[in-house]
LOKENU-60104 format. One record per residue (C-alpha): residue number from 1; residue in one letter; x, y, z. Coordinates in steps of 0.001 Angstrom, whole numbers, m for minus. Layout:
<nodes>
NODE    nr   rest        xx        yy        zz
NODE   NUM      A         X         Y         Z
...
</nodes>
This chain:
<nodes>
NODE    nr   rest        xx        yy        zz
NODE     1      X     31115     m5193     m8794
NODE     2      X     28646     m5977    m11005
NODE     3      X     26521     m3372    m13321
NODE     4      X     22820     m4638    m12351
NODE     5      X     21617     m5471     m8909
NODE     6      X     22142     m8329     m7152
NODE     7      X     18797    m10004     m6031
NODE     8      X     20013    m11099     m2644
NODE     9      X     18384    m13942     m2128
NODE    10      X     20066    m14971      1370
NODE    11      X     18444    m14915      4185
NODE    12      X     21659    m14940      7471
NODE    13      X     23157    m12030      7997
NODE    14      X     26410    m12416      7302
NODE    15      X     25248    m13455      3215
NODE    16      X     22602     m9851      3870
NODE    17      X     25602     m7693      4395
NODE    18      X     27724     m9139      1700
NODE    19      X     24858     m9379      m956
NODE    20      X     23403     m6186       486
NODE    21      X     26976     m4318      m606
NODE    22      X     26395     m5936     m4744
NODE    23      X     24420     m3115     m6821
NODE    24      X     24768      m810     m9195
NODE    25      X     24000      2681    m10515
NODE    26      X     22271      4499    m13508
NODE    27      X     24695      6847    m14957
NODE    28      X     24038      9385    m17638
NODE    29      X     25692     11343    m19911
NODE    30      X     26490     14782    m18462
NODE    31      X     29399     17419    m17954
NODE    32      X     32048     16218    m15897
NODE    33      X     31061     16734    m11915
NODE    34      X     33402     18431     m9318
NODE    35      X     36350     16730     m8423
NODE    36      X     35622     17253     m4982
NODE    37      X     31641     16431     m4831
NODE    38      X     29394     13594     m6031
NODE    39      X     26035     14293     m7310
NODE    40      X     23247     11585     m7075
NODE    41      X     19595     11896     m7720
NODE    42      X     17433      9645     m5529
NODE    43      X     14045      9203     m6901
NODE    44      X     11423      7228     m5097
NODE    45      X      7620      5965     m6028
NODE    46      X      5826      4045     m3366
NODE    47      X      2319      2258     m3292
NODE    48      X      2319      1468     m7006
NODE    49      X        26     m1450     m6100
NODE    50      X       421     m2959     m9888
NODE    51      X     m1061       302    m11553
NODE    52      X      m496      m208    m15382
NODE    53      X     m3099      1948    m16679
NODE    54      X     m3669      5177    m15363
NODE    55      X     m5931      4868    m12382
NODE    56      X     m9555      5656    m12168
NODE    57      X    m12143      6728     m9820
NODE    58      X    m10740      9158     m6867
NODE    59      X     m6918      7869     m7521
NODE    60      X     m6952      9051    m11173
NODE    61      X     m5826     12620    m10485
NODE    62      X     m3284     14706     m8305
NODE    63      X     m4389     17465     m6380
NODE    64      X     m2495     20622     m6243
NODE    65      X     m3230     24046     m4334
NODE    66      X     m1539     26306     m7427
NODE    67      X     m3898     24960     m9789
NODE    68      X     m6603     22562    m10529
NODE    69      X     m6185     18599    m10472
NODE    70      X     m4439     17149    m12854
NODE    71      X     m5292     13464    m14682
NODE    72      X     m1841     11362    m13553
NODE    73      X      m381      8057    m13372
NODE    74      X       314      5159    m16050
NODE    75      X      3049      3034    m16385
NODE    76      X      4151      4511    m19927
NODE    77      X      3609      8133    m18374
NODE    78      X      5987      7010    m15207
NODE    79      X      8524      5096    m16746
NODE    80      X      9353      8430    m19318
NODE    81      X      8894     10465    m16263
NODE    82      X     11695      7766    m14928
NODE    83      X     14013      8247    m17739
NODE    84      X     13883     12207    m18300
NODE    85      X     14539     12564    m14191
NODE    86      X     17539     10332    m14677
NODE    87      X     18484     12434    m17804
NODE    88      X     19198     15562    m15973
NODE    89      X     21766     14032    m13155
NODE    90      X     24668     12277    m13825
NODE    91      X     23860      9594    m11239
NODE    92      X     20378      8056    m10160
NODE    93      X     18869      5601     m7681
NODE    94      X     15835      4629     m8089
NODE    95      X     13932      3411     m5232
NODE    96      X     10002      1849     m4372
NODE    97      X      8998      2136      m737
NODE    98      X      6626      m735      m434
NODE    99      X      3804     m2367     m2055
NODE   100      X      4509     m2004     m5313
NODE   101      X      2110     m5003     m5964
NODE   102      X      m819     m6960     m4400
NODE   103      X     m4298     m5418     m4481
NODE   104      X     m3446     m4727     m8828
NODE   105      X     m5491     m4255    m11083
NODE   106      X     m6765     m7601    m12876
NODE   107      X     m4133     m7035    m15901
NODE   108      X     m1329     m7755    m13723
NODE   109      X     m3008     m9061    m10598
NODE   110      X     m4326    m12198    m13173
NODE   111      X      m796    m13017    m13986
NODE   112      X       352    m12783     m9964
NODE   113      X      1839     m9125    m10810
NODE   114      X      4584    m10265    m13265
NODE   115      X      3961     m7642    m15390
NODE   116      X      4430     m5392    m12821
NODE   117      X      7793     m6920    m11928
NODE   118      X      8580     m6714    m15668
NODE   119      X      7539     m2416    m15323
NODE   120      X      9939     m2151    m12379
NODE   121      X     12991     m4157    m14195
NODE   122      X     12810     m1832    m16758
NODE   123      X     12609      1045    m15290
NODE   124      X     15798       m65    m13328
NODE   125      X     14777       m91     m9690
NODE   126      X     17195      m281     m7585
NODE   127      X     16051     m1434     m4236
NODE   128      X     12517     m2151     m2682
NODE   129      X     11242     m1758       429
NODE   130      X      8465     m4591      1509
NODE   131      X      4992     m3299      2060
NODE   132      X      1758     m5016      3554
NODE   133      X       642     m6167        13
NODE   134      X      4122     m8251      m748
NODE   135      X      2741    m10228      1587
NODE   136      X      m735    m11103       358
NODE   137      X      m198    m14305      m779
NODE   138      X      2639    m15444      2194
NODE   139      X      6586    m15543      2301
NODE   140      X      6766    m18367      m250
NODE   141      X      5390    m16175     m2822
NODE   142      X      7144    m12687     m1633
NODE   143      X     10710    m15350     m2871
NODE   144      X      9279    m15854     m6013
NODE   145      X      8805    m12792     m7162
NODE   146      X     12204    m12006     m6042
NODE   147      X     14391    m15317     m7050
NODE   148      X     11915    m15744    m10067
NODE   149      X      9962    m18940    m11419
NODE   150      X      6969    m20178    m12428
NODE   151      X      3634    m19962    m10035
NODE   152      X      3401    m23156     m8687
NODE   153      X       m14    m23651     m9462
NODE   154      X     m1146    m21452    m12722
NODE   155      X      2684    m21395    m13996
NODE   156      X      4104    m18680    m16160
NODE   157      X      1066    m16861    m17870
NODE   158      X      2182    m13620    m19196
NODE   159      X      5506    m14902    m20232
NODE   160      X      7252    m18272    m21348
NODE   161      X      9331    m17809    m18003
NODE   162      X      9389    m15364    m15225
NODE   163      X     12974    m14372    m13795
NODE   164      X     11583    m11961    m10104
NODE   165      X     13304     m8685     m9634
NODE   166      X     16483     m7510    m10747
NODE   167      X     16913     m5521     m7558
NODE   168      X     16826     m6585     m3695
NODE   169      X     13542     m6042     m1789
NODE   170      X     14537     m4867      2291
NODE   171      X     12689     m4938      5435
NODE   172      X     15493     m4232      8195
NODE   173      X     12605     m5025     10820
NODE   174      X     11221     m8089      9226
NODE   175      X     12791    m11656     11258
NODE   176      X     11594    m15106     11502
NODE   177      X      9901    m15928     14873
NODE   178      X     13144    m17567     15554
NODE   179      X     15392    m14257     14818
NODE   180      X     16763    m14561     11779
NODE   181      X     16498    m12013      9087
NODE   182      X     13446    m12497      6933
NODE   183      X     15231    m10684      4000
NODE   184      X     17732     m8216      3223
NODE   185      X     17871     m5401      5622
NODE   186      X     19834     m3000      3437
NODE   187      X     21625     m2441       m92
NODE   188      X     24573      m475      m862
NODE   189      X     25266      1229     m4781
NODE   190      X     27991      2787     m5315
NODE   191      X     27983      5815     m7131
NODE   192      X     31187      6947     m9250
NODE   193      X     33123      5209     m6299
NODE   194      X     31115      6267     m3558
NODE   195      X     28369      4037     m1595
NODE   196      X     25348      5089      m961
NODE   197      X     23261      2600      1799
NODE   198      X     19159      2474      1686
NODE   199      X     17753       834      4572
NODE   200      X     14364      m992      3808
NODE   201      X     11860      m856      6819
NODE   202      X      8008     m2876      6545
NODE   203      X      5535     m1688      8693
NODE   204      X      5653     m3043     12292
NODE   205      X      1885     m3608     12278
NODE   206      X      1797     m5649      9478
NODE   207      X       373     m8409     11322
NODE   208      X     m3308     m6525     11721
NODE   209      X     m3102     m5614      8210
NODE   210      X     m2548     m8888      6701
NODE   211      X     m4008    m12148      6647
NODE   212      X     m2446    m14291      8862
NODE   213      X     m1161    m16943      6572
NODE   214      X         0    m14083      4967
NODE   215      X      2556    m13415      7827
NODE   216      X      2723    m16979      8992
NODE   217      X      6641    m17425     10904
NODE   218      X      7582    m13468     10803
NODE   219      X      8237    m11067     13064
NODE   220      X      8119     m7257     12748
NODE   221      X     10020     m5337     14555
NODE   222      X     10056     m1414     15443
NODE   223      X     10465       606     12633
NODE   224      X     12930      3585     14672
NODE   225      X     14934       536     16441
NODE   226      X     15690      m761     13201
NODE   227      X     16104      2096     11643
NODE   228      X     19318      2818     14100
NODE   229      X     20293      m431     14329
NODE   230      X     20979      m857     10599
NODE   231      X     22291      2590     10121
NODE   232      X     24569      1919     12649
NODE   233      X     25892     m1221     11171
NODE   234      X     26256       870      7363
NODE   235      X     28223      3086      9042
NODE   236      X     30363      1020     10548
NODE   237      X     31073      m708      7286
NODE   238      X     32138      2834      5759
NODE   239      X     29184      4326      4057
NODE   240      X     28293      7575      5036
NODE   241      X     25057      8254      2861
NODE   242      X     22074      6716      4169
NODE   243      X     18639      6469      3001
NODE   244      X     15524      5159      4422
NODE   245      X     12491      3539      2344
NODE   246      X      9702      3355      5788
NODE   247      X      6516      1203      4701
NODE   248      X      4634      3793      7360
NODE   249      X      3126      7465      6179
NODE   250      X       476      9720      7526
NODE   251      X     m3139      8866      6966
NODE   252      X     m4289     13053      7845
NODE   253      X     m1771     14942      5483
NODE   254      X     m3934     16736      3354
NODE   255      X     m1707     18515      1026
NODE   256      X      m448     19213     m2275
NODE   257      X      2532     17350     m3739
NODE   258      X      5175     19556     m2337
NODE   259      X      3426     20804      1291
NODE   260      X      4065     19656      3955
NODE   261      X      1542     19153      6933
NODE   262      X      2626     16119      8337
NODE   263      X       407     15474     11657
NODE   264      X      1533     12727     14260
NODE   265      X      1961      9965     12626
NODE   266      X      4647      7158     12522
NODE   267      X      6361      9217      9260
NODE   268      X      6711     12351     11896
NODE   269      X      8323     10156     14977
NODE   270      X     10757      8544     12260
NODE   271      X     11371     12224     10750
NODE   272      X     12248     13714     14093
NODE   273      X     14065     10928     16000
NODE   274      X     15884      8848     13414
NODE   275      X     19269      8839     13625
NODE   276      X     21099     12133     12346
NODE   277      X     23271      9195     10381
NODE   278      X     20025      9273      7929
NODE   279      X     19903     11605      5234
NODE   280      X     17196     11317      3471
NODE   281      X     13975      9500      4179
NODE   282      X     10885      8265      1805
NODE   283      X      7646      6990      3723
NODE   284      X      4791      5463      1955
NODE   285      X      1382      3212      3093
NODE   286      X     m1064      6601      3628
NODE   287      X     m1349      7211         5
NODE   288      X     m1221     11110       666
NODE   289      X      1744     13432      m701
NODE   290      X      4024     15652       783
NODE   291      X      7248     16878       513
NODE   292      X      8822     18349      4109
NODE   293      X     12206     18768      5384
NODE   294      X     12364     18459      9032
NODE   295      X     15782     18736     11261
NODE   296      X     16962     15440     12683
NODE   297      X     17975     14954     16500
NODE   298      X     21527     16363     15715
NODE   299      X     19869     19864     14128
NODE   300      X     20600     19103     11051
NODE   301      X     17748     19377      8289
NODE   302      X     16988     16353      5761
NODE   303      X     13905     15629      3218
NODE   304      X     11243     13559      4328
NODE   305      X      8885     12762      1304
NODE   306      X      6220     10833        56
NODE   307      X      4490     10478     m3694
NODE   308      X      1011      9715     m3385
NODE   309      X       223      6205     m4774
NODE   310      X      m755      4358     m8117
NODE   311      X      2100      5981     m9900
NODE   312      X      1030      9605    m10113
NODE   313      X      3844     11547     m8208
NODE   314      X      8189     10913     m8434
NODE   315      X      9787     11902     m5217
NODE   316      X     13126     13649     m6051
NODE   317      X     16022     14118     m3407
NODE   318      X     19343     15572     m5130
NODE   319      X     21910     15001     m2745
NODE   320      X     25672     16697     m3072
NODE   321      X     28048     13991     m1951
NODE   322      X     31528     14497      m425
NODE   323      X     33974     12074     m2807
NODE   324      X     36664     12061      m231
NODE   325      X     34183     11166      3346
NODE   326      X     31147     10095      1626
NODE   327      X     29341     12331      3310
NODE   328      X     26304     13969      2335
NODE   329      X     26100     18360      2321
NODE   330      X     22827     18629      3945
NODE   331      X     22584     22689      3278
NODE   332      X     22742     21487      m577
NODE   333      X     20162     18706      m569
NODE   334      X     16890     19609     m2891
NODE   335      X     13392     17856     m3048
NODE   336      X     10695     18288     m4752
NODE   337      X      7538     15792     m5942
NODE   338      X      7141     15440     m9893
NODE   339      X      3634     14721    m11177
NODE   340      X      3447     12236    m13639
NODE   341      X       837     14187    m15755
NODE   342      X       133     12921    m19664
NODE   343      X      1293     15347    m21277
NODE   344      X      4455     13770    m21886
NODE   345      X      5181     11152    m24289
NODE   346      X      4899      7580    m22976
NODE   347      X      7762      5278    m22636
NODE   348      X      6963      2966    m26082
NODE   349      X      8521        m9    m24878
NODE   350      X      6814       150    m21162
NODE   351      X      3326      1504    m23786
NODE   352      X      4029     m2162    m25424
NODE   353      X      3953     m4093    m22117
NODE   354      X       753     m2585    m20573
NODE   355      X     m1033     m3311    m23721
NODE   356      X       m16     m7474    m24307
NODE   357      X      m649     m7261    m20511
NODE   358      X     m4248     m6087    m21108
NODE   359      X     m4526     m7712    m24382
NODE   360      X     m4223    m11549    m22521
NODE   361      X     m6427    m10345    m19310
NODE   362      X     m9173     m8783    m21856
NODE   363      X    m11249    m12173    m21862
NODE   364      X    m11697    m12363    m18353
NODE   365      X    m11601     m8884    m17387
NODE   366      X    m14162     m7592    m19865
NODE   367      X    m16850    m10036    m19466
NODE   368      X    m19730     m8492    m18086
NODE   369      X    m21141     m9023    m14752
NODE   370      X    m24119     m6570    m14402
NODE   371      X    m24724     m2702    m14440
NODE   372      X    m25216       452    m12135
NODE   373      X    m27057      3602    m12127
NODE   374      X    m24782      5624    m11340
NODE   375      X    m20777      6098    m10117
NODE   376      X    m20951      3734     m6562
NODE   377      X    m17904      5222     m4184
NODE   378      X    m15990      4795     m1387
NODE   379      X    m16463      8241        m2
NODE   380      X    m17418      7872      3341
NODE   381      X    m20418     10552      4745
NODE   382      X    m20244     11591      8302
NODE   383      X    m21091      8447      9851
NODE   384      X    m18060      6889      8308
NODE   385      X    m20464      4640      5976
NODE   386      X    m19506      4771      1790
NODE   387      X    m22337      3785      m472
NODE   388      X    m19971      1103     m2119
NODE   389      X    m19304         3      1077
NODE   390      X    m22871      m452      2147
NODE   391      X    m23487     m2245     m1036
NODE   392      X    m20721     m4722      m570
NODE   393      X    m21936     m5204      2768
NODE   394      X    m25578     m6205      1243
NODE   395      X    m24006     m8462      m930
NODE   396      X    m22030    m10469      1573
NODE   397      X    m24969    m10988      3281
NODE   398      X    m27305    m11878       260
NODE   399      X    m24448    m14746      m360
NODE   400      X    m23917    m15906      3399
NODE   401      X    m28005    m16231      4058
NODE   402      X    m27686    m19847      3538
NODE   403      X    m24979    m19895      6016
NODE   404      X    m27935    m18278      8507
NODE   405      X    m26109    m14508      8323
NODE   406      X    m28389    m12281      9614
NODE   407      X    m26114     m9043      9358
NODE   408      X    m22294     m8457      7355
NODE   409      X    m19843     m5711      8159
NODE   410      X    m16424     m5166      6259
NODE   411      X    m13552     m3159      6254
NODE   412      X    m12681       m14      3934
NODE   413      X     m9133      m716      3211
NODE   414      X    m10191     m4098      1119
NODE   415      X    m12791     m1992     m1188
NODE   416      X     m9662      m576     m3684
NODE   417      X    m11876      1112     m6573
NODE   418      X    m14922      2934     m7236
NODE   419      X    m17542      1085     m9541
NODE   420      X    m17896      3807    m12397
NODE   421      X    m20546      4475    m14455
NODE   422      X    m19591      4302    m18086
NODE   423      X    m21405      4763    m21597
NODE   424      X    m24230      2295    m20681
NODE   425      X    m23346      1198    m16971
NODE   426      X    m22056     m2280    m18118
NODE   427      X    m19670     m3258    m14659
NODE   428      X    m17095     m5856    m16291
NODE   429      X    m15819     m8938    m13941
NODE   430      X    m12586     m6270    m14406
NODE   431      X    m14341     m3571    m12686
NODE   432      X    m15588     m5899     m9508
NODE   433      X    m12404     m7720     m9542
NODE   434      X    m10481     m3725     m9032
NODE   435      X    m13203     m3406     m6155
NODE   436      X    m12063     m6338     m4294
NODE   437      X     m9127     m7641     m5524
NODE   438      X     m8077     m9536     m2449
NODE   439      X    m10924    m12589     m2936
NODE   440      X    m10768    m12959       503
NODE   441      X    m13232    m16219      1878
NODE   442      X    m16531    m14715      3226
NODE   443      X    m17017    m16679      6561
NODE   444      X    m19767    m16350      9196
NODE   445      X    m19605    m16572     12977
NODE   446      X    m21700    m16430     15490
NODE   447      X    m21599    m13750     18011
NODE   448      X    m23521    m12436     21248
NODE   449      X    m25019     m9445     21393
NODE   450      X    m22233     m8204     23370
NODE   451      X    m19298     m9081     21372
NODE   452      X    m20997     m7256     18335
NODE   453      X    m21209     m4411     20300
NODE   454      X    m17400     m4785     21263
NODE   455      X    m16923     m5117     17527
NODE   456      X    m18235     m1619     16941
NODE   457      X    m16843      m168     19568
NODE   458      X    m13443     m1235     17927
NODE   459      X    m13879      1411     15066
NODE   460      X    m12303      3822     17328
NODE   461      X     m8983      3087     18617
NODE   462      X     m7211      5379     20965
NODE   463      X     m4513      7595     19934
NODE   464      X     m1604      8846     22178
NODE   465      X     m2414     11920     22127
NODE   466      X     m6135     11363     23748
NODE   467      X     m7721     11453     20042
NODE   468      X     m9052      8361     18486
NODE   469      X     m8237      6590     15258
NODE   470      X    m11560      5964     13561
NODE   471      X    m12391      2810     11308
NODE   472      X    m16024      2598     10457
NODE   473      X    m16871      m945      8832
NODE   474      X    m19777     m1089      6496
NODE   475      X    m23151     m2522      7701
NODE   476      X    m25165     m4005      5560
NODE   477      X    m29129     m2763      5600
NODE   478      X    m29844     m5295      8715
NODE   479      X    m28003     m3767     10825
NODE   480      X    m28497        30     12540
NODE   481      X    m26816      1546     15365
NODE   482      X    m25735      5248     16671
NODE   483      X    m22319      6441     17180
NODE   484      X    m21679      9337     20288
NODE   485      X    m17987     10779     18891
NODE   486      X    m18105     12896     22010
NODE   487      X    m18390      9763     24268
NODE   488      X    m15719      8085     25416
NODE   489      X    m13640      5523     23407
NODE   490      X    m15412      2367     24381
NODE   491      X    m18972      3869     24880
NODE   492      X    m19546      5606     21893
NODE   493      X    m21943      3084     20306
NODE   494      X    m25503      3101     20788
NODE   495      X    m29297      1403     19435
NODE   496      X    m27663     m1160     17360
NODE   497      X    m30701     m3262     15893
NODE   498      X    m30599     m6346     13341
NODE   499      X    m33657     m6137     11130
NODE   500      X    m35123     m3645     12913
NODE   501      X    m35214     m5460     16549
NODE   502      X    m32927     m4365     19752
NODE   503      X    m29801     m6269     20228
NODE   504      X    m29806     m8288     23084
NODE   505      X    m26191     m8833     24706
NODE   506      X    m26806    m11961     25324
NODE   507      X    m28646    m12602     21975
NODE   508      X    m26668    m14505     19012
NODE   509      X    m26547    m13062     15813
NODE   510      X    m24999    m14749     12407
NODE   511      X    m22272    m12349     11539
NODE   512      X    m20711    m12437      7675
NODE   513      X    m17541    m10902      7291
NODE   514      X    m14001    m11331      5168
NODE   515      X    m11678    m13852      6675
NODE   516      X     m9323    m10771      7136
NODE   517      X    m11956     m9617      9471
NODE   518      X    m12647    m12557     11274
NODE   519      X     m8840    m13076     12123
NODE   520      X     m8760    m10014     13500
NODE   521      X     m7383     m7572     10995
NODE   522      X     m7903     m3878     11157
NODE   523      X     m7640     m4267     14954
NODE   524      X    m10855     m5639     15684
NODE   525      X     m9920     m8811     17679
NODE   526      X    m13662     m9083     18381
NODE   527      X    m14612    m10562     16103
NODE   528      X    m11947    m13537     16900
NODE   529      X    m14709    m14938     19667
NODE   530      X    m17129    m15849     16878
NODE   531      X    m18095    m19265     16952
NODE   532      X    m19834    m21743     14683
NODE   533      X    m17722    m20996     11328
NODE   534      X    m19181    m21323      7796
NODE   535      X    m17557    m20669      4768
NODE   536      X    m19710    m18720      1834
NODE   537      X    m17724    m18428     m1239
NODE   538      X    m15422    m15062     m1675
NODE   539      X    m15969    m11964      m768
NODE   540      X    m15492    m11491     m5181
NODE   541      X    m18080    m13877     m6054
NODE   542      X    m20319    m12448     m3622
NODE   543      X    m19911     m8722     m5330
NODE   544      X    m20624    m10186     m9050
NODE   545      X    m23533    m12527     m7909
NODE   546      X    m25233     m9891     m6424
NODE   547      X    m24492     m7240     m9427
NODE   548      X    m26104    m10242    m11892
NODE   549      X    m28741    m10432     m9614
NODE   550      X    m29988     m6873     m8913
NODE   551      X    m28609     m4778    m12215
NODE   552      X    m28759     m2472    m12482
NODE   553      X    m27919     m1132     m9289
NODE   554      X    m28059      2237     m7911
NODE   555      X    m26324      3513     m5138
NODE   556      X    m27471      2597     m1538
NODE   557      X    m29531      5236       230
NODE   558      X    m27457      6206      3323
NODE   559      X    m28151      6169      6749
NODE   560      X    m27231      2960      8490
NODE   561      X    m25457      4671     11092
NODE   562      X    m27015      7790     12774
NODE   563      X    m25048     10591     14481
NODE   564      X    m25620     12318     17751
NODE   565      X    m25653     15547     18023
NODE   566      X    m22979     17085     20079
NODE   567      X    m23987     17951     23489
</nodes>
């Protein structure tokens, strides 16, 4: 057995289940444990997204009901967070439930989030889970950063050579289109002789959240099916302590770090009807916090967890193990969520990384693009419209004019930052680059009249349970409409006007959006009719042309889309 992870870098499943069994444990110095019990301290982060500084904007603190927020997150701050967790147990895991890179920051998203592989190797991760955002930049890359190498285009930036992750990244429900496992589905560490399984599970709608080169050849599978599957096979290879790292969360939990108020949401079905053969589950994706334990189909209770995002929250699971059947005490398992506040002393040698890293991205990042008024945010108002939004709308259309746009709409999930107002308002290419770090192509298409309006009426999906999931894309200033919430899904959009004239269904209106977008992403398979495709730059350029054009900027006046009054 070897002491570091193996990187599993086989893709059968007969090489998954051997490779998947390599691994190893952190073990620290501590009074000897009972002969008869095991202790092991499972700590998870999830959503890092490449977060080396602490964040800013709306991410940069942790709410908490006992108190008021707190400033949290930093790779120094986490990684001695990290080390004084694993201090108090004997034995530690330490596990990161999905995207722990794409959509970074531009001091590790410039060098294709090595440095943030470098942050994870040192703090000794010991298993992954894939995300959405692994995926950004397709399959070939998502090996890379595993099995290690040079980019194949801008080579090794950061560092003379780049050698991936020292630990296996796991999707269970992630095949080729032909069946065959797309990675690892599982790894197994054993701790002072005992093995402890952690089942890796990506989102099953991955496909409508990433490009689609992104998720060219793979499959994704249901998250609960795999779930049992793969817990199923563990057990049948002897290991009796099981832990799940599920890429899914809950977008409406609205609590502090160690509530709970989970809703119904794909972290609640896997909570209640998972397999009483899981102990102990961490869900990520939703970017909230919670910290519940919630009894499994067999009665029994187990932890169910998430830590907000951007490294500002450790989950912690301390499990009591049985050394002679492996399995775990449930009546003795803890939780609770650590915030990584600064009032700790950062970890020097992660302190050292973060600053070369933003040392070497300091030329591009801090060159000027423009200049605001005033902090320009993502909060959404009641019509579901965000001023930043708005004004990346306005710029995407300011860019695609030549391409004949006549209106742009995009998508909240691909606007990752406020744009702050500093000392003077200088915005840095670093600032606009955190707002849309994606650089998706800005395309145009033309649609009728009626397949915008099918577009809109996409924002609200239905739920289940009779509610409806609500999306609201950002218009630019062309285009107006009305939204009915007490209509019915499918009706609820009214008076949509370009420039100030009725839209005709069977008009034809120049539409700029993200390529995202005009895939399909998000859901809205509307916009896949458009016709007539034109390419206008990136959805980036278009953001820091407009900013040199128009500085300073102030925030856009609201009230694009109107709101009926109930009835």
């Amino acid at each position: 057995m070897s002491e570091r992870r193996g990187r599993g870098r086989a893709s059968a499943l007969a090489a998954a289940v051997v490779l998947g069994l390599s691994g190893g444990v952190h073990v620290a110095d501590a009074k000897p444990a009972n002969a008869d019990t095991v202790p092991v301290r499972l700590l998870a982060i999830n959503d890092l997204h490449g977060s080396l500084q602490p964040p800013k904007g709306a991410r940069a603190q942790v709410s908490r009901p006992d108190g008021p927020s707190t400033d949290a997150g930093g790779a120094a701050y986490l990684a001695a967070y990290v080390r004084q967790l694993r201090g108090q147990s004997p034995n530690s895991l330490l596990y990161s439930v999905g995207d722990s890179w794409g959509s970074s920051p531009i001091e590790s998203a410039l060098f294709h989030d090595e440095p943030t592989v470098r942050l994870l190797n040192t703090m000794g991760v010991d298993a992954a889970s894939i995300g959405t955002h692994e995926l950004d930049e397709g399959v070939d890359e998502l090996r890379r950063m595993q099995a290690g190498g040079c980019h194949p285009v801008d080579g090794c930036q950061f560092e003379a050579t780049f050698g991936g992750t020292d630990f296996p990244l796991l999707a269970a429900n992630m095949t080729a289109t032909d069946g065959t496992p797309g990675t690892l589905p599982f790894a197994v560490n054993y701790v002072d002789g005992v093995p402890v399984g952690v089942i890796g599970v990506a989102p099953s709608n991955a496909p409508a959240k990433v490009a689609v080169d992104g998720v060219a050849g793979l499959r994704f599978d249901d998250e609960l099916a795999a779930i049992d599957r793969t817990a199923a096979t563990l057990s049948f290879l002897g290991v009796r302590a099981i832990v799940v790292l599920l890429h899914r969360g809950d977008e409406r939990a609205t609590g502090g770090p160690n509530s709970c108020d989970l809703t119904d949401s794909p972290a609640l079905t896997v909570a209640t009807r998972a397999t009483p053969e899981v102990d102990a589950i961490f869900t990520a994706d939703s970017h909230t916090q919670f910290n519940c334990t919630i009894d499994d189909p067999a009665g029994n209770p187990r932890p169910v967890m998430q830590a907000a995002s951007h490294g500002r929250i450790v989950s912690v699971v301390d499990l009591s193990v049985d050394r002679a059947t492996g399995e775990v005490n449930r009546e003795r398992t803890q939780a609770f969520n650590q915030v990584v506040t600064h009032d700790i002393a950062p970890d020097p040698q992660v302190a050292e990384m973060v600053a070369r890293a933003s040392t070497q991205s300091d030329a591009v990042a801090q060159r000027p693009v423009g200049a605001v008024t005033a902090d320009i945010t993502r909060e959404p108002g009641p019509g579901g419209e965000s001023p930043l939004g708005n004004l990346i709308a306005d710029a995407q259309l300011a860019a695609a004019r030549e391409r004949g746009a006549q209106l742009a709409l995009t998508n909240p999930g691909g606007i990752r930052a406020d744009l702050l107002f500093d000392a003077d308002g200088t915005t840095t290419y670093g600032d606009a680059y955190q707002v849309q770090p994606f650089v998706n192509s800005l395309e145009v298409r033309t649609l009728s009249g009626a397949q915008l309006r099918a577009v809109l009426e996409q924002q609200f999906q239905p739920r289940a349970d009779g509610s409806a999931a609500e999306l609201i894309l950002a218009p630019s200033a062309s285009l107006t409409y009305r939204i009915d919430r007490s209509a019915p899904v499918g009706s609820r959009i009214a008076d949509i006007r370009v420039a100030g004239a009725p839209v005709a269904p069977a008009g034809s209106y120049r539409v700029a959006v993200n390529k995202f977008l005009a895939d399909g992403g998000d859901g809205f398979t509307a916009l896949r009719g458009g016709t007539e495709p034109a390419s206008a730059g990136t959805d980036l350029d278009a953001l820091t042309g407009y900013l040199r054009a128009h500085s300073p900027v102030a925030p856009p006046t609201p009230g694009r889309i109107a709101i009926s009054a109930p009835n």
